[in-house]
N, CA, C and O atoms as a GROMACS GRO file, in nm:
protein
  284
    1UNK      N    1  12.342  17.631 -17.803
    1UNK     CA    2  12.287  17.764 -17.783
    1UNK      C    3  12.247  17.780 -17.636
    1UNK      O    4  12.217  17.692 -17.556
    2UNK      N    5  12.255  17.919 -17.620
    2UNK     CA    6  12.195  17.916 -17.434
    2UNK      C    7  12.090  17.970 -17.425
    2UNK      O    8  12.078  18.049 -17.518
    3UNK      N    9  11.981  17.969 -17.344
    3UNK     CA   10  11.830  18.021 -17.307
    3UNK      C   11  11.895  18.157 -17.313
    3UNK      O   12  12.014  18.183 -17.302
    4UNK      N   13  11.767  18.260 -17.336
    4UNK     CA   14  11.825  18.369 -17.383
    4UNK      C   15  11.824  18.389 -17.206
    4UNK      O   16  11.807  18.284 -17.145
    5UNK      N   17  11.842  18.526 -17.116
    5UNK     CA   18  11.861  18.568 -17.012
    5UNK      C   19  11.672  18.617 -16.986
    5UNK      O   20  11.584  18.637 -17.070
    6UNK      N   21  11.669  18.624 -16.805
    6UNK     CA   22  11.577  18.618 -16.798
    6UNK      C   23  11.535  18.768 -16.767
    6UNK      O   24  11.595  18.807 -16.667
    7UNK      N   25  11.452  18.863 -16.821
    7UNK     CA   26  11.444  19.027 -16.780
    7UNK      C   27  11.445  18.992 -16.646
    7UNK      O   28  11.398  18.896 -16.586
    8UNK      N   29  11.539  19.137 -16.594
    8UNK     CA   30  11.526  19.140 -16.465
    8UNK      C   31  11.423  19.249 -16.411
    8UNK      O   32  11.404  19.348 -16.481
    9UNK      N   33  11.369  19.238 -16.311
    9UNK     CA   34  11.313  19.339 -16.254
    9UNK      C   35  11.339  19.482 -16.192
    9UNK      O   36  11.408  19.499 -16.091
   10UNK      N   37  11.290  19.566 -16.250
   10UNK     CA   38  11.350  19.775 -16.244
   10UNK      C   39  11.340  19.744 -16.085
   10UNK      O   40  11.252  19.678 -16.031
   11UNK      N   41  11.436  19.798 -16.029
   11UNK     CA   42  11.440  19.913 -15.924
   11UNK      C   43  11.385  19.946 -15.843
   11UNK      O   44  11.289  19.876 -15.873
   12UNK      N   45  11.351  19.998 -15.751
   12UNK     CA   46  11.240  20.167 -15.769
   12UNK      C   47  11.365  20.262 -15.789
   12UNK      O   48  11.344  20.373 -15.840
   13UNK      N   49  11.428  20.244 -15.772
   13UNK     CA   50  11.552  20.384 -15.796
   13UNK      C   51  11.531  20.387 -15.973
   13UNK      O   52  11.511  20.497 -16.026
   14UNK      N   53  11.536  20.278 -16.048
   14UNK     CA   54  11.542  20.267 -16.191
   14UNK      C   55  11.398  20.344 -16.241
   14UNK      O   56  11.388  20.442 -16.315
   15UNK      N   57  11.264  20.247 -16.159
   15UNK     CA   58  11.163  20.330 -16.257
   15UNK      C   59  11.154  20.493 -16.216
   15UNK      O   60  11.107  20.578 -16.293
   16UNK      N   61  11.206  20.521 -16.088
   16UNK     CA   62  11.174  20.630 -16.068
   16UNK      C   63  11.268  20.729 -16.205
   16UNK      O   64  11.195  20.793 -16.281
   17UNK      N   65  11.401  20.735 -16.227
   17UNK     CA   66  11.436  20.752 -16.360
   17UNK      C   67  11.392  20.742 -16.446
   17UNK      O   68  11.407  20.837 -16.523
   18UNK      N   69  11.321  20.643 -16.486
   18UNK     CA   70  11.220  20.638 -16.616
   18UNK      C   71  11.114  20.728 -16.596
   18UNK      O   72  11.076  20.795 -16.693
   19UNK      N   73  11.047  20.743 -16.462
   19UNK     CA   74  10.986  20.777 -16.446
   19UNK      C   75  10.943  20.946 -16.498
   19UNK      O   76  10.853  21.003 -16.559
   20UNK      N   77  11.092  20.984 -16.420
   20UNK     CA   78  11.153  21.163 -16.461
   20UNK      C   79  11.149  21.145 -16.628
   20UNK      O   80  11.064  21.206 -16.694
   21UNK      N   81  11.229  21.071 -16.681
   21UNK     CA   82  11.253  21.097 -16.820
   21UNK      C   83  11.140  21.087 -16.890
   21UNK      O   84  11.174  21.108 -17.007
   22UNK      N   85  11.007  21.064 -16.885
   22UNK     CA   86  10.879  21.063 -16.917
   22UNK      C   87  10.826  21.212 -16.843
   22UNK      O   88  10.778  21.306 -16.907
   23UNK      N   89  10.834  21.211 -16.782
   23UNK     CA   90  10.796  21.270 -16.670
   23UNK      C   91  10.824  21.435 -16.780
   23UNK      O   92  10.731  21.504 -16.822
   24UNK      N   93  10.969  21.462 -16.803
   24UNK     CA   94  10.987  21.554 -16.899
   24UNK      C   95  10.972  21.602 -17.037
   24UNK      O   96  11.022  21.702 -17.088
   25UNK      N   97  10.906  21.527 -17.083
   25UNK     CA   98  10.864  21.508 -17.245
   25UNK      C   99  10.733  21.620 -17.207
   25UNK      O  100  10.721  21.720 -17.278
   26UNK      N  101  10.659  21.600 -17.116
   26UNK     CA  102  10.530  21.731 -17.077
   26UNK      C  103  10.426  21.678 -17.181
   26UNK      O  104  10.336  21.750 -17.222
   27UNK      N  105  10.445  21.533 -17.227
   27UNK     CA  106  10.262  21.546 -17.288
   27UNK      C  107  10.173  21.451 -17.191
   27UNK      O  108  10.187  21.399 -17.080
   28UNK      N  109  10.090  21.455 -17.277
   28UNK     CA  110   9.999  21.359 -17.166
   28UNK      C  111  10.005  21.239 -17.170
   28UNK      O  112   9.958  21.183 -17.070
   29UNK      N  113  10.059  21.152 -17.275
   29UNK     CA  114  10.083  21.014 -17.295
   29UNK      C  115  10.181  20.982 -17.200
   29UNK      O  116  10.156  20.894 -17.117
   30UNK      N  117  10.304  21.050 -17.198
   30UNK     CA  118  10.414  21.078 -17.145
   30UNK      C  119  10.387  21.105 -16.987
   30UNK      O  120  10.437  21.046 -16.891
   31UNK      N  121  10.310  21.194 -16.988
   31UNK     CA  122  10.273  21.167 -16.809
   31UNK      C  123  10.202  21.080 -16.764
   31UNK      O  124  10.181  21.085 -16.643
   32UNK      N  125  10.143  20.973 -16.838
   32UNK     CA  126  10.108  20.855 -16.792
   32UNK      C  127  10.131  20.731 -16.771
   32UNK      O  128  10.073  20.643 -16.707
   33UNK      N  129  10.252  20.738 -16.853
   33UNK     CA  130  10.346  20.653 -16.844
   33UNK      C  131  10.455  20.654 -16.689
   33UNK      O  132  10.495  20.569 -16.610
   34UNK      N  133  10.473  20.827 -16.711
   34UNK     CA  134  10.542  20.842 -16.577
   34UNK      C  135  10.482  20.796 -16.470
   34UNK      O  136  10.537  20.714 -16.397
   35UNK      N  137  10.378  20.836 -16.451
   35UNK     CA  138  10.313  20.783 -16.346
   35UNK      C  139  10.268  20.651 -16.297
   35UNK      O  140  10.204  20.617 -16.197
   36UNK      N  141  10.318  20.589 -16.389
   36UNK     CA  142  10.347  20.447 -16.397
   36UNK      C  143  10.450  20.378 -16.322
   36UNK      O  144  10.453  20.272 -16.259
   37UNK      N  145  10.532  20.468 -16.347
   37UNK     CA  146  10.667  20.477 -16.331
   37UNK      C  147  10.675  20.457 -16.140
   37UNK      O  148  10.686  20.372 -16.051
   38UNK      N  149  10.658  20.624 -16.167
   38UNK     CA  150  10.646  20.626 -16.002
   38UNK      C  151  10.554  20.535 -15.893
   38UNK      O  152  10.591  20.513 -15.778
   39UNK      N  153  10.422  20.486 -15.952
   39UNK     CA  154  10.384  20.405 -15.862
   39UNK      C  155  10.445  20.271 -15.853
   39UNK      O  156  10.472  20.230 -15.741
   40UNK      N  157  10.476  20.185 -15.970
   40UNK     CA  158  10.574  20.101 -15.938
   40UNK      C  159  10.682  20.107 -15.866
   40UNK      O  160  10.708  20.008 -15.797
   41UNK      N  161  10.786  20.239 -15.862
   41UNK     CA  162  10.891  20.248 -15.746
   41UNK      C  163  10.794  20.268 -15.643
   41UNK      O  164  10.849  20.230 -15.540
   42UNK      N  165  10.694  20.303 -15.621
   42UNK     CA  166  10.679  20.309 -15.500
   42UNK      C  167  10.618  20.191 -15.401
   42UNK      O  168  10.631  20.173 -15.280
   43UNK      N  169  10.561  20.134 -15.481
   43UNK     CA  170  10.521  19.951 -15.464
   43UNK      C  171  10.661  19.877 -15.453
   43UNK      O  172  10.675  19.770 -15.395
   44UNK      N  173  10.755  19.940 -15.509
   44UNK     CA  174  10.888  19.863 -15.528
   44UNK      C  175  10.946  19.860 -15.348
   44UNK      O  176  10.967  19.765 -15.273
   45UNK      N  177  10.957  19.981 -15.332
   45UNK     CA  178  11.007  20.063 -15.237
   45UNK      C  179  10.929  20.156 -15.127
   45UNK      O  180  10.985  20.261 -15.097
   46UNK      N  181  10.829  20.131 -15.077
   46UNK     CA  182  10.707  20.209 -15.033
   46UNK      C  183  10.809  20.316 -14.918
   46UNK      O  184  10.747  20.394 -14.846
   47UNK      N  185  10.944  20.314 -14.912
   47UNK     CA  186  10.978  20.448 -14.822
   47UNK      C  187  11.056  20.555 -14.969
   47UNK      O  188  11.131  20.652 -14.960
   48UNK      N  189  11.007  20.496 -15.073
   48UNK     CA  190  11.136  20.649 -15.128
   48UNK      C  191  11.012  20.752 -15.153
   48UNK      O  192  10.892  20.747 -15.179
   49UNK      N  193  11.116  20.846 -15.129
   49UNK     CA  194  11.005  20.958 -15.136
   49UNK      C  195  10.998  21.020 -15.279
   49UNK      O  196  10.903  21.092 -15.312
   50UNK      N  197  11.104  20.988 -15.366
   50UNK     CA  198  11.073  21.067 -15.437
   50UNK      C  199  10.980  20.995 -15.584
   50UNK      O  200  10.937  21.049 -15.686
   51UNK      N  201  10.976  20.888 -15.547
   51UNK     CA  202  10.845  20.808 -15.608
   51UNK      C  203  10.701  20.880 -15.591
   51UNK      O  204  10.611  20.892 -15.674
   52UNK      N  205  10.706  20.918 -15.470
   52UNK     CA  206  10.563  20.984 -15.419
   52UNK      C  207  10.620  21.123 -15.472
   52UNK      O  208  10.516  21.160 -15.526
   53UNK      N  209  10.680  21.194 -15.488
   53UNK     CA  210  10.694  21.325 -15.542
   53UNK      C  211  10.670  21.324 -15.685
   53UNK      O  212  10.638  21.432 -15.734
   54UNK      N  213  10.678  21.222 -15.763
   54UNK     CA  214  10.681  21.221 -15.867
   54UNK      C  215  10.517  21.174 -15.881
   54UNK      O  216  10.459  21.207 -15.985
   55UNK      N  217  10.448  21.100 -15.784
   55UNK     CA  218  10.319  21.082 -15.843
   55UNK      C  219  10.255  21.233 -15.798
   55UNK      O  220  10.143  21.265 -15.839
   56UNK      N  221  10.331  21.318 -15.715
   56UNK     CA  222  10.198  21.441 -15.700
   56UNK      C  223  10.236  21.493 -15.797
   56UNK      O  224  10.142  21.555 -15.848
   57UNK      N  225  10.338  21.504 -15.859
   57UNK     CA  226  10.417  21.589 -16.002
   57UNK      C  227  10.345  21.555 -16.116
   57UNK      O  228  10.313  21.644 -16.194
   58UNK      N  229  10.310  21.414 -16.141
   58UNK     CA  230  10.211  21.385 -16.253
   58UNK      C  231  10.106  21.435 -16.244
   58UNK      O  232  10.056  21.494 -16.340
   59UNK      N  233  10.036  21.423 -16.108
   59UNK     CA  234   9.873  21.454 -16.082
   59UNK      C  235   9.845  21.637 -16.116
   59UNK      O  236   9.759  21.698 -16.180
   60UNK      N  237   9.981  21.685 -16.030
   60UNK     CA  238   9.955  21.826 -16.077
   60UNK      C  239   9.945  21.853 -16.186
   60UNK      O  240   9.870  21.945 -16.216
   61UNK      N  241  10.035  21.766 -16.312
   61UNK     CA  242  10.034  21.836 -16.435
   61UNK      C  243   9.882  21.768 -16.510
   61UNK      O  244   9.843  21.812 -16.618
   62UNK      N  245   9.809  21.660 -16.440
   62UNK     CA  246   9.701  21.631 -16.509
   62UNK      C  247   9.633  21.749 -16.465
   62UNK      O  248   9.600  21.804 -16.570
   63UNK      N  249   9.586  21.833 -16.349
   63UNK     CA  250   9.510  21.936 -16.328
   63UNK      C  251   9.558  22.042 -16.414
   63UNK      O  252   9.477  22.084 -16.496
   64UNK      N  253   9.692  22.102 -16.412
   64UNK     CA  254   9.740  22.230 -16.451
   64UNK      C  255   9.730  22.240 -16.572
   64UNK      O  256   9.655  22.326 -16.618
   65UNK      N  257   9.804  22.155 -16.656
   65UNK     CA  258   9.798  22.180 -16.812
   65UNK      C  259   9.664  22.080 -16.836
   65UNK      O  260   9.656  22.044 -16.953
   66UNK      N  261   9.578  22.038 -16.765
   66UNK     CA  262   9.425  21.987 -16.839
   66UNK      C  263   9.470  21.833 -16.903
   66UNK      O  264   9.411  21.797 -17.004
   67UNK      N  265   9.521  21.788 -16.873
   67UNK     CA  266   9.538  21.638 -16.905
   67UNK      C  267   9.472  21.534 -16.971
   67UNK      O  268   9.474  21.481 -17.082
   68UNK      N  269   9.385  21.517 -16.816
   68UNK     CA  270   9.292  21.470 -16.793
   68UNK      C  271   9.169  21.548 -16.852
   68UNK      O  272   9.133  21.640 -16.779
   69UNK      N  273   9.107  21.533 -16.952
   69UNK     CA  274   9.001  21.595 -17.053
   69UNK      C  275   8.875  21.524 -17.030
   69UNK      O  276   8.765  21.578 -17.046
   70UNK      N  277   8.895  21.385 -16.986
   70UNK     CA  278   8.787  21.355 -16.956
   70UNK      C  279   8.675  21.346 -16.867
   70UNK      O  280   8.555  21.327 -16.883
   71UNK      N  281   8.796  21.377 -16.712
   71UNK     CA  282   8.707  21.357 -16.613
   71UNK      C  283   8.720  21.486 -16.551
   71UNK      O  284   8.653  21.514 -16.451
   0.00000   0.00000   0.00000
């Protein structure tokens, strides 16, 4: 038998994709995940920009649609 394979590590081009596809579902679980997303590409990759577009894209939708309920 062989060791199974070892996960490889996303991207930032990859999480940023994950990132969008969360990113579009529009709930709030879902935008927190995204935003997950995007800060990892952007730790991945600290010049893509659209990692950072995607974390002001989350933050806006925690203000706009009320997200964030708690704070």
């Amino acid at each position: 038998k062989s060791a199974p394979a070892e996960p490889r590590q996303l991207t930032s081009y990859e999480h940023v994709l994950k990132g969008i596809w969360h990113f579009k579902k529009l709930t709030p679980q879902a935008n927190t995940v995204a935003a997950e997303h995007f800060a990892k590409a952007a730790a991945e990759f600290p010049e893509n920009a659209d990692a950072y577009r995607g974390l002001a894209n989350c933050e806006n939708n925690r203000w706009f649609f009320d997200f964030d309920r708690d704070g």
